[in-house]
Gaussian input, Z-matrix of N, CA and C with variables (Angstrom, degrees):
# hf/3-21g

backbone

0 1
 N
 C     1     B1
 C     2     B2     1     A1
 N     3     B3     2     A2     1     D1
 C     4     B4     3     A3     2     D2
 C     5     B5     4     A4     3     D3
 N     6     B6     5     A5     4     D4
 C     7     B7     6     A6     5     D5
 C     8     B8     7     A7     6     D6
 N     9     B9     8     A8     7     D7
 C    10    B10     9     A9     8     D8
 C    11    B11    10    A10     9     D9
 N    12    B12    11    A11    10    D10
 C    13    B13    12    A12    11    D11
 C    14    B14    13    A13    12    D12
 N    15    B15    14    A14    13    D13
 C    16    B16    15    A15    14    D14
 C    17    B17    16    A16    15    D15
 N    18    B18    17    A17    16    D16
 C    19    B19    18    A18    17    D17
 C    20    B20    19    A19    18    D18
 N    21    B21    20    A20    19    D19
 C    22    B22    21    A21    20    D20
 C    23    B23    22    A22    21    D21
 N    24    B24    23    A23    22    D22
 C    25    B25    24    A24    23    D23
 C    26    B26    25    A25    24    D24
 N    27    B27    26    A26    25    D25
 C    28    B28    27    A27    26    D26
 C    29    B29    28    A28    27    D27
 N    30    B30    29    A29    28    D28
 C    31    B31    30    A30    29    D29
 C    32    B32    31    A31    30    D30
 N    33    B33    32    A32    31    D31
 C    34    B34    33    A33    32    D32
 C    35    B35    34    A34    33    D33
 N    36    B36    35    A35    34    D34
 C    37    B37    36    A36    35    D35
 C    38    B38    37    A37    36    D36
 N    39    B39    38    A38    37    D37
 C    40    B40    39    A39    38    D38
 C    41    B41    40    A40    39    D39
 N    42    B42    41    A41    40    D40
 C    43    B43    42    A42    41    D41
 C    44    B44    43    A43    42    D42
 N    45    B45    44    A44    43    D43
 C    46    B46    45    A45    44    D44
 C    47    B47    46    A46    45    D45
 N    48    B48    47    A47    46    D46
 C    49    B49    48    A48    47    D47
 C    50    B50    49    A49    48    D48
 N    51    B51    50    A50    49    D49
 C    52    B52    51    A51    50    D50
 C    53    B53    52    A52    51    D51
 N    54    B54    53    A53    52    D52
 C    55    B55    54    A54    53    D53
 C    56    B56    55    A55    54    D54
 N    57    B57    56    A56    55    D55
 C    58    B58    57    A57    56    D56
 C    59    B59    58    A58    57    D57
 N    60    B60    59    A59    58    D58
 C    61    B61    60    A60    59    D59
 C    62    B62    61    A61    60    D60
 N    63    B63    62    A62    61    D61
 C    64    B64    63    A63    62    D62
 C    65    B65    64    A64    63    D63
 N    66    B66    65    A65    64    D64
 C    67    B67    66    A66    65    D65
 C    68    B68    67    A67    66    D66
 N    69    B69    68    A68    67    D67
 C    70    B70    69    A69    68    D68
 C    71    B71    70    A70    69    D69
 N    72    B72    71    A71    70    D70
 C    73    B73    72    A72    71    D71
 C    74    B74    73    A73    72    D72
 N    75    B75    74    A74    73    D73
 C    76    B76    75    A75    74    D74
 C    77    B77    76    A76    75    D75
 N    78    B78    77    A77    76    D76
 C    79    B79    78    A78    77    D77
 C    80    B80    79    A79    78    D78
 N    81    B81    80    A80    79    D79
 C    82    B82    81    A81    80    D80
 C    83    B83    82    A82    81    D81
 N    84    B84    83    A83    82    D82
 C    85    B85    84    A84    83    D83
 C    86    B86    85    A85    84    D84
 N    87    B87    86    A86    85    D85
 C    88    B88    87    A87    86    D86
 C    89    B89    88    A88    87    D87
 N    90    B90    89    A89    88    D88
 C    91    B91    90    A90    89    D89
 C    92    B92    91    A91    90    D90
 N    93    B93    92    A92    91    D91
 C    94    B94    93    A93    92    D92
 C    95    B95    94    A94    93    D93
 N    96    B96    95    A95    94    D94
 C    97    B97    96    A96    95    D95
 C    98    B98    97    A97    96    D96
 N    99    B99    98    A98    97    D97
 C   100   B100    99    A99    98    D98
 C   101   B101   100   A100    99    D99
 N   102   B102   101   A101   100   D100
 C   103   B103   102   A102   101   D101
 C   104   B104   103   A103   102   D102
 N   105   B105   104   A104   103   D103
 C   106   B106   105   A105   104   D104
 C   107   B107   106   A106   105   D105
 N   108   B108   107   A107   106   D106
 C   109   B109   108   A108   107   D107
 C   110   B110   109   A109   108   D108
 N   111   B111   110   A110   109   D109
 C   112   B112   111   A111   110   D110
 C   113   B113   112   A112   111   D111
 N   114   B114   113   A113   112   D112
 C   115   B115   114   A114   113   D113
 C   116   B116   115   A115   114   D114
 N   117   B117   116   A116   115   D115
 C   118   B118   117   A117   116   D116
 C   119   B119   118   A118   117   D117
 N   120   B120   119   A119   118   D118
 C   121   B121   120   A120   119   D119
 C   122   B122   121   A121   120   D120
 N   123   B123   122   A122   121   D121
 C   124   B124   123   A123   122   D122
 C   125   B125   124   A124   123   D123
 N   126   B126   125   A125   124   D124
 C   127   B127   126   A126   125   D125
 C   128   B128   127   A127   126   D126
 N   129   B129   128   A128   127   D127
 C   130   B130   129   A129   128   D128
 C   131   B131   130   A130   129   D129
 N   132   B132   131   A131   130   D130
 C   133   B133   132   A132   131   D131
 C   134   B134   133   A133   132   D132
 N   135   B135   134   A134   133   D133
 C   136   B136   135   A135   134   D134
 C   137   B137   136   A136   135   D135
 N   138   B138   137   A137   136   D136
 C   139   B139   138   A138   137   D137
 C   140   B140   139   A139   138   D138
 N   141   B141   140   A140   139   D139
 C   142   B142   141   A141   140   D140
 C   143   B143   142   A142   141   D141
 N   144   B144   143   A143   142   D142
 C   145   B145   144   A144   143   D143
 C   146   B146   145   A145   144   D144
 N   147   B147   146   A146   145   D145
 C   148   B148   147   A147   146   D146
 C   149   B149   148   A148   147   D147
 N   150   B150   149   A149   148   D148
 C   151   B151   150   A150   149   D149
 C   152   B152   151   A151   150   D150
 N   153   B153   152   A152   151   D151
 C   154   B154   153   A153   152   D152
 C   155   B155   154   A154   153   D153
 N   156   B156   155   A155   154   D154
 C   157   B157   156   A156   155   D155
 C   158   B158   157   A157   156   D156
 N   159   B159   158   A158   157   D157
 C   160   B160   159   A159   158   D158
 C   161   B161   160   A160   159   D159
 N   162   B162   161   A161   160   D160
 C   163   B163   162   A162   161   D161
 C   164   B164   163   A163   162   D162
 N   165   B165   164   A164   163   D163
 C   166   B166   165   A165   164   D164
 C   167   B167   166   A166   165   D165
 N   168   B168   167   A167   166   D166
 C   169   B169   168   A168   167   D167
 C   170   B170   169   A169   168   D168
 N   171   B171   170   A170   169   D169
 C   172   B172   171   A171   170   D170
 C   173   B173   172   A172   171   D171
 N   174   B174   173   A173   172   D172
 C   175   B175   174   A174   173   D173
 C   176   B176   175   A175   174   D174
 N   177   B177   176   A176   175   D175
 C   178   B178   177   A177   176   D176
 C   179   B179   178   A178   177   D177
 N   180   B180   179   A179   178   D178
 C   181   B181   180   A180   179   D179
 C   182   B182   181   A181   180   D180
 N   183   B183   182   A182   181   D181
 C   184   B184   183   A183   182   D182
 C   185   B185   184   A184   183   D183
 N   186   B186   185   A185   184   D184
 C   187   B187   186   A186   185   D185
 C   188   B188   187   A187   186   D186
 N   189   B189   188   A188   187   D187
 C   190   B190   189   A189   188   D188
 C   191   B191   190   A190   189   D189
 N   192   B192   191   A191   190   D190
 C   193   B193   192   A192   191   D191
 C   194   B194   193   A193   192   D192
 N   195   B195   194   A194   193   D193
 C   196   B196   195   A195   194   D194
 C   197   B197   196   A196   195   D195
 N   198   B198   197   A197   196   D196
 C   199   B199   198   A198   197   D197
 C   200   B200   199   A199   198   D198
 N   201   B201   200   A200   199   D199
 C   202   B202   201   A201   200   D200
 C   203   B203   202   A202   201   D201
 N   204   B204   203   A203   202   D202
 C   205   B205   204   A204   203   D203
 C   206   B206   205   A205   204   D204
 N   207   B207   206   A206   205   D205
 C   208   B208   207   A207   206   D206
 C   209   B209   208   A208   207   D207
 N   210   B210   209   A209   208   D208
 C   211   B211   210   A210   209   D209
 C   212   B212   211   A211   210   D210
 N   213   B213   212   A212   211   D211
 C   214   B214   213   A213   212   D212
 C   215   B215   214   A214   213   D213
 N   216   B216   215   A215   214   D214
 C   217   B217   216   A216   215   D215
 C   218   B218   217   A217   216   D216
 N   219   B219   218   A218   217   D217
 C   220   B220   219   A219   218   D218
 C   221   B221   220   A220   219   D219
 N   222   B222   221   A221   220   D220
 C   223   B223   222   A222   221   D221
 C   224   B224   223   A223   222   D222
 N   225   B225   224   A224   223   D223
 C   226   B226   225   A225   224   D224
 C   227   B227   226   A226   225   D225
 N   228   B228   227   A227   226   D226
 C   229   B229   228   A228   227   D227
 C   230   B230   229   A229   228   D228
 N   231   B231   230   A230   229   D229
 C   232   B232   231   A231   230   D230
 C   233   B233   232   A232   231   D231
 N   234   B234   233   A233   232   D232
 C   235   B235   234   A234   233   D233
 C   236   B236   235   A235   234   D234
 N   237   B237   236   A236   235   D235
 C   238   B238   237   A237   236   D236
 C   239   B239   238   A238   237   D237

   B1=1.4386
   B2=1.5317
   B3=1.1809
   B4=2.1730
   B5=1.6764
   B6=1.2891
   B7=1.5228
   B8=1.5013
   B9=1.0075
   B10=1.6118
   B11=1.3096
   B12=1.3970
   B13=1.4411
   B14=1.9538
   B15=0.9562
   B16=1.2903
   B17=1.3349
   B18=1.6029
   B19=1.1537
   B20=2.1502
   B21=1.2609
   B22=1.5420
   B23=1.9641
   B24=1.5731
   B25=1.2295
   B26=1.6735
   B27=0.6154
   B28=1.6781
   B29=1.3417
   B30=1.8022
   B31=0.9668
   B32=2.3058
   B33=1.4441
   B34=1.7438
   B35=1.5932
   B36=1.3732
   B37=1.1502
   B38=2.1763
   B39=1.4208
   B40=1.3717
   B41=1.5247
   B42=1.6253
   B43=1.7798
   B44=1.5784
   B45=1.6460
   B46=1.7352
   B47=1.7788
   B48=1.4549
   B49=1.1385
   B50=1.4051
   B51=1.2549
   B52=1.7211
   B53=1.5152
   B54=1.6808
   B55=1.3656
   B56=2.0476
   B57=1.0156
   B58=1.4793
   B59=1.9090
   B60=1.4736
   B61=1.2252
   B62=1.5918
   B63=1.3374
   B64=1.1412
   B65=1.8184
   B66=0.7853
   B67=2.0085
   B68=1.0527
   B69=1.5168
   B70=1.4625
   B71=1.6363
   B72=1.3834
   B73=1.4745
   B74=1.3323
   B75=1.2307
   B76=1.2822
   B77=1.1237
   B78=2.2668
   B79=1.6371
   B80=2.1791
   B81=1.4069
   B82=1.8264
   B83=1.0140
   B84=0.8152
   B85=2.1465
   B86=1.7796
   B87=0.9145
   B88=1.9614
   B89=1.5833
   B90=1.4354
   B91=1.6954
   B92=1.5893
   B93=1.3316
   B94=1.3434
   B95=1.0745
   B96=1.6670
   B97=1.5413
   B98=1.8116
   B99=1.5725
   B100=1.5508
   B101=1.4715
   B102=1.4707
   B103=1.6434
   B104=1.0431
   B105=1.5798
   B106=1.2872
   B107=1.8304
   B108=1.2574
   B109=1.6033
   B110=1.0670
   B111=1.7013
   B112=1.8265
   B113=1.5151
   B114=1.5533
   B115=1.5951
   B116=1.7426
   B117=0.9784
   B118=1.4803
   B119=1.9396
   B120=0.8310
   B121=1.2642
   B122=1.7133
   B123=1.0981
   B124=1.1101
   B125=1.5292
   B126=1.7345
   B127=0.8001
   B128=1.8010
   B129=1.1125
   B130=1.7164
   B131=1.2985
   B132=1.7557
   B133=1.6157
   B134=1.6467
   B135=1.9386
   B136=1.2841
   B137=1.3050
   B138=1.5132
   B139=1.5863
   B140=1.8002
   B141=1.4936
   B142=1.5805
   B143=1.8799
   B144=1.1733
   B145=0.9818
   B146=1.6955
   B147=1.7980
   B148=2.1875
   B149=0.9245
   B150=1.0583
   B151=1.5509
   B152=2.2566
   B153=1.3340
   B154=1.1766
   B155=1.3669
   B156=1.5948
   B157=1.0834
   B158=1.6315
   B159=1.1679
   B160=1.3812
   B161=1.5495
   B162=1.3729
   B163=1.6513
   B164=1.6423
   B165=1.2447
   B166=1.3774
   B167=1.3883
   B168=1.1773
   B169=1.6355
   B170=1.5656
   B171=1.2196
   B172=1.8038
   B173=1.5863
   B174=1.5637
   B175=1.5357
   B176=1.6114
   B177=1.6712
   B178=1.7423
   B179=1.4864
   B180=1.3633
   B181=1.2666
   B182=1.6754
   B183=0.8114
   B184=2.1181
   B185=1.4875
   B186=1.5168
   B187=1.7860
   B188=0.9281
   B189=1.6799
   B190=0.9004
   B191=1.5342
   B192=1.5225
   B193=1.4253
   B194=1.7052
   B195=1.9101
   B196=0.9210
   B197=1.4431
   B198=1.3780
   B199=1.5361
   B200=1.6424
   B201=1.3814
   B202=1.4256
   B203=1.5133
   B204=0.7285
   B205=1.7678
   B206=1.7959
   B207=1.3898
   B208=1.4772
   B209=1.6908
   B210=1.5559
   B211=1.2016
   B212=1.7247
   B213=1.1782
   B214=1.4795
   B215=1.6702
   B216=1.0748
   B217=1.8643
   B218=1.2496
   B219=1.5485
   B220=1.8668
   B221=1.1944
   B222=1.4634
   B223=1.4826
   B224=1.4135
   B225=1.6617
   B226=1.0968
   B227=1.4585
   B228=0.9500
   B229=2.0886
   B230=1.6348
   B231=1.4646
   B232=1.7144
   B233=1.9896
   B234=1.4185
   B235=1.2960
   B236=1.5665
   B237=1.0560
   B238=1.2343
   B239=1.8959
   A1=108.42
   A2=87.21
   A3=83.16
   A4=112.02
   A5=98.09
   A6=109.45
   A7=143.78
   A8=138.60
   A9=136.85
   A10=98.19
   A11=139.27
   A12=125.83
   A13=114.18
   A14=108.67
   A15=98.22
   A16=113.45
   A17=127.88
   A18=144.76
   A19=101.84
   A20=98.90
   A21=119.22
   A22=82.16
   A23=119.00
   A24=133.72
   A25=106.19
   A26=91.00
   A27=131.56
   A28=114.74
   A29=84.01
   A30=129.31
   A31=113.53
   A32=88.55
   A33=104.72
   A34=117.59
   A35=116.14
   A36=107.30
   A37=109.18
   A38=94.98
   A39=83.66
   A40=127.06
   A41=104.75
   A42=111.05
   A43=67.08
   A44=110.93
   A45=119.13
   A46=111.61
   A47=102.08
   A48=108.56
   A49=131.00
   A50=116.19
   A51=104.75
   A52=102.89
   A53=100.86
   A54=95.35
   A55=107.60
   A56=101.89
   A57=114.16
   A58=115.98
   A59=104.10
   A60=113.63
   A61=81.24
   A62=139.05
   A63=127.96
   A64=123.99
   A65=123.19
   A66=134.15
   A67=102.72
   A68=123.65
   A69=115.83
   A70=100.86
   A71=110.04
   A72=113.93
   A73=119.18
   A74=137.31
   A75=122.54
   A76=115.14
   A77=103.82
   A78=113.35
   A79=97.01
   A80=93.19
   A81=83.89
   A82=124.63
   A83=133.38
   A84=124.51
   A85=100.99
   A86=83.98
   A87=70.35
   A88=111.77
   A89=113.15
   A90=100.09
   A91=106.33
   A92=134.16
   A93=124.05
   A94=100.50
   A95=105.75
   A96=122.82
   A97=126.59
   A98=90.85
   A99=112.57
   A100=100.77
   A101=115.62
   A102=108.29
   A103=102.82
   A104=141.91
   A105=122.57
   A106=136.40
   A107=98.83
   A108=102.31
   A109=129.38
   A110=129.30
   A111=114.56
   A112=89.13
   A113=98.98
   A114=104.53
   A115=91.10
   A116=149.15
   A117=143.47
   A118=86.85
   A119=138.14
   A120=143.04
   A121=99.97
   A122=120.04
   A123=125.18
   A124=125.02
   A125=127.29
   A126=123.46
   A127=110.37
   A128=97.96
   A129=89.57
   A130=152.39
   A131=90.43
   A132=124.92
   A133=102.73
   A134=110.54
   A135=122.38
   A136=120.28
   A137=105.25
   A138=110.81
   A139=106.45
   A140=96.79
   A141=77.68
   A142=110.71
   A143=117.17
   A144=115.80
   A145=118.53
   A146=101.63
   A147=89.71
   A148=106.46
   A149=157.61
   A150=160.18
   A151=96.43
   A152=112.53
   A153=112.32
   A154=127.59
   A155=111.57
   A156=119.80
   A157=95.15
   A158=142.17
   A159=145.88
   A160=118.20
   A161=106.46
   A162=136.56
   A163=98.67
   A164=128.35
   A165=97.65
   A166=129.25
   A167=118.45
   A168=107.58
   A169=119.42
   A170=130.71
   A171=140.17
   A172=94.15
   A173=119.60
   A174=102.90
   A175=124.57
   A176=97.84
   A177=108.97
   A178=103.71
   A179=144.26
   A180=129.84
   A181=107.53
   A182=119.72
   A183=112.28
   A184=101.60
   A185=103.57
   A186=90.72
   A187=118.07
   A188=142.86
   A189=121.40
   A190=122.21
   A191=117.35
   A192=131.59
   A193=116.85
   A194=119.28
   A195=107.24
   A196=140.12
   A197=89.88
   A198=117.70
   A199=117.50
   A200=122.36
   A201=129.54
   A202=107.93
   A203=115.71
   A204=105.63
   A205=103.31
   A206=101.07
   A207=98.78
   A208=88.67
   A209=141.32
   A210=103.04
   A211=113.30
   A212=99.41
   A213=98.31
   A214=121.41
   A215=80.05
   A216=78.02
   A217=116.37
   A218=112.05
   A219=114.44
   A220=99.62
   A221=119.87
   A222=121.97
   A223=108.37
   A224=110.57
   A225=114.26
   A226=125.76
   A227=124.52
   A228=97.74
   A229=88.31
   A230=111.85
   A231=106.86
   A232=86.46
   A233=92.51
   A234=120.27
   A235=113.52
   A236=150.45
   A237=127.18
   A238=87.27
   D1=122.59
   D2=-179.19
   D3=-87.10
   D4=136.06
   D5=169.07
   D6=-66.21
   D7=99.91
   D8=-156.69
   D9=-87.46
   D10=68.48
   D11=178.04
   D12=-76.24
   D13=-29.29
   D14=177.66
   D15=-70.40
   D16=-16.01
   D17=-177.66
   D18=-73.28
   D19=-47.96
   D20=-151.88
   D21=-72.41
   D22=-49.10
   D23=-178.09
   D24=-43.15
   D25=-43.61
   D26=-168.41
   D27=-36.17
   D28=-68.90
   D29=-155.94
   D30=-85.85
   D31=-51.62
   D32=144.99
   D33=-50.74
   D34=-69.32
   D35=-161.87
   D36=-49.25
   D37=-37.64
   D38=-176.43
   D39=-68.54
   D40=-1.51
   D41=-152.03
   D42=-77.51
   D43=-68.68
   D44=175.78
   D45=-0.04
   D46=-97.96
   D47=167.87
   D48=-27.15
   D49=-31.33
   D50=-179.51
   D51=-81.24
   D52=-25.59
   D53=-164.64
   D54=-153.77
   D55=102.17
   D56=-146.27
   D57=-71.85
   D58=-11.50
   D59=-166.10
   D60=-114.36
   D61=-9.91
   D62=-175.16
   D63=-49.29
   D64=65.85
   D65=-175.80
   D66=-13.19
   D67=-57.16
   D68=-148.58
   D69=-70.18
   D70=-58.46
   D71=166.61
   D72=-24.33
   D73=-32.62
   D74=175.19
   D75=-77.08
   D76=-43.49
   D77=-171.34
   D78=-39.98
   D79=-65.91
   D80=179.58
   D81=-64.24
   D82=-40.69
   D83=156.60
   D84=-29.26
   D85=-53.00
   D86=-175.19
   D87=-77.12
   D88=-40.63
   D89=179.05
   D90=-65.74
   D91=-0.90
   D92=175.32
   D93=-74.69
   D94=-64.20
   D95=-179.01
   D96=-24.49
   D97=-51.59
   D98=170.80
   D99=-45.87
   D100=-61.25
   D101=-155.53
   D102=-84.82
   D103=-22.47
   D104=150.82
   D105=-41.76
   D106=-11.67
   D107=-153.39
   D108=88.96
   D109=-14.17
   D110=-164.30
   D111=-113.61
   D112=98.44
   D113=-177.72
   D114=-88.20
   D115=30.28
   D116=179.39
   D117=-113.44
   D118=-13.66
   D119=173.85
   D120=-94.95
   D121=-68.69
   D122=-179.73
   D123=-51.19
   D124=-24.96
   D125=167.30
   D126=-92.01
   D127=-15.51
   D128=157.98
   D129=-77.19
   D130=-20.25
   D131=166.78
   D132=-58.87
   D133=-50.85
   D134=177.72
   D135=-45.04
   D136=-45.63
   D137=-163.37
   D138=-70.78
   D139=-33.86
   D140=-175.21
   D141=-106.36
   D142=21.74
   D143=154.32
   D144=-80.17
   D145=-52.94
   D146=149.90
   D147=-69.93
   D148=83.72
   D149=136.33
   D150=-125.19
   D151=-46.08
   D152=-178.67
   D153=-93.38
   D154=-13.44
   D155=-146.24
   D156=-81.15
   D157=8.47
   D158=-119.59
   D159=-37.35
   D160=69.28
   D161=-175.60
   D162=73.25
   D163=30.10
   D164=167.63
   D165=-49.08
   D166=113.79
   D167=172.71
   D168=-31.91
   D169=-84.56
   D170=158.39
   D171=-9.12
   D172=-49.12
   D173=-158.94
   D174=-87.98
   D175=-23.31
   D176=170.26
   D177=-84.66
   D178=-28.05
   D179=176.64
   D180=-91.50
   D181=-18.78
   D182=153.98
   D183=-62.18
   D184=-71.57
   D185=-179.19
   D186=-52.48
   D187=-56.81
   D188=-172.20
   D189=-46.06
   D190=-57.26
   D191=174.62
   D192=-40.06
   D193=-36.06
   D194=163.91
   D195=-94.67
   D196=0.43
   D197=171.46
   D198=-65.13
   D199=-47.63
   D200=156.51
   D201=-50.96
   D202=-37.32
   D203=-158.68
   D204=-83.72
   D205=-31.49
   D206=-174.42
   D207=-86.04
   D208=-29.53
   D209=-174.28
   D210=-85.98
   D211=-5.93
   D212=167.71
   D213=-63.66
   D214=-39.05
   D215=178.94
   D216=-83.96
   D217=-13.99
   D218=162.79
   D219=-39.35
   D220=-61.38
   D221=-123.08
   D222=-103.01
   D223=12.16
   D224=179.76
   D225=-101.32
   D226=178.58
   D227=-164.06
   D228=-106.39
   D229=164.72
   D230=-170.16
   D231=-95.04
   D232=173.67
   D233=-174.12
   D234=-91.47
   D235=170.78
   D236=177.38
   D237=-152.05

């Protein structure tokens, strides 16, 4: 099944836009982000989704969970 991420990007950024404190919208802004590779996007998507989430449980253990994964792949050297 092929992936439409610029679509899915797309598709977040607008949930954002309609509605700016909206959490979940970021949680997927960042799992796009993740599968793109630019976890420096993705952990920013994170930050302000905890920034909105106002402790949702569901919303600090997604971030958190996607928060590791994008800094893991920071810290890894790229492939060439």
């Amino acid at each position: 099944m092929a992936r439409n991420y610029p679509g899915a990007v797309q598709f977040a950024q607008q949930a954002i836009t309609i509605d700016p404190e909206f959490w979940i919208g970021y949680i997927q802004l960042a799992q796009v982000y993740e599968q793109l590779g630019k976890a420096d996007l993705a952990l920013r998507a994170l930050n302000n989704a905890g920034r909105f989430s106002s402790g949702n449980q569901q919303g600090d253990s997604s971030s958190g969970l996607h928060m590791r994964k994008a800094w893991e792949k920071r810290k890894k050297p790229m492939r060439c």
